[in-house]
C-alpha positions, -999 to +999 in steps of 0.1 A: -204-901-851-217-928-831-240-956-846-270-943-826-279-909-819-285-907-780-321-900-768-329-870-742-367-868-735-383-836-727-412-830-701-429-788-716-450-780-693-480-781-716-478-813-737-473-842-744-432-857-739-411-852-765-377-871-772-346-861-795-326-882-805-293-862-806-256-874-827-231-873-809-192-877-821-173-902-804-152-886-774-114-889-789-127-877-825-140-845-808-109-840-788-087-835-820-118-814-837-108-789-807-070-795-804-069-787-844-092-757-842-067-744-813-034-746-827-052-727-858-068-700-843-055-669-833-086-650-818-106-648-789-122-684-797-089-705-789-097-694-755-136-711-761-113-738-779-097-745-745-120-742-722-139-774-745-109-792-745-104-786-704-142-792-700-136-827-722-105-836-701-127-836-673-154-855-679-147-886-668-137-874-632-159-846-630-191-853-648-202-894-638-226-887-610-252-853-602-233-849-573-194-840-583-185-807-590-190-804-624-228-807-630-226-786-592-209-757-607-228-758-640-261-760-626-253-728-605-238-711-636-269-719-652-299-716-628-281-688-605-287-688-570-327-686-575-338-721-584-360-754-572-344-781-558-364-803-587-348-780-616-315-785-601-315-818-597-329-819-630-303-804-649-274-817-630-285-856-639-293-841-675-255-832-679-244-866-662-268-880-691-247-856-718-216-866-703-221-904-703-229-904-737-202-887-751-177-907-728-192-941-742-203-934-780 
């Protein structure tokens, strides 16, 4: 785990903000957790098991700035086809956020 827990703030829309400070394991750690849980599994979840480790591999060319790919394709997985510019924007800086953290813990 990291030394400091990295802090996401939330905006409800009734309230006041909120902010979580969330753990996160260090980048290579988590890598082996999912290598390790691959080569041992022999059901449906190694295929969740490499999709992580794909998603991981491409986080530091696909997941540094709202703009790439990545946090494109995710925020239309997400939000669908139906969304505001603002909430789309939103969540595709939120995953850069997620993203940066987990490449420098």
């Amino acid at each position: 785990m990291s030394e400091q827990p990295a802090n996401f703030d939330d905006y409800p829309a009734h309230g006041d903000k909120r902010t979580f400070g969330i753990p996160f394991c260090n980048y290579g750690p988590l890598l082996v957790l999912k290598l390790n849980a691959f080569a041992q599994r022999t059901t449906l979840k190694q295929a969740k098991d490499a999709y992580d480790i794909l998603s991981l591999a491409t986080l530091e060319t696909q997941f540094t700035e709202a703009n790439q790919l990545g946090p494109m394709l995710a925020e239309s997985f997400y939000h669908g086809p139906r969304t505001s510019k603002e909430s789309s924007m939103r969540l595709r800086e939120d995953l850069v956020t997620i993203a940066h953290a987990l490449l420098n813990a």
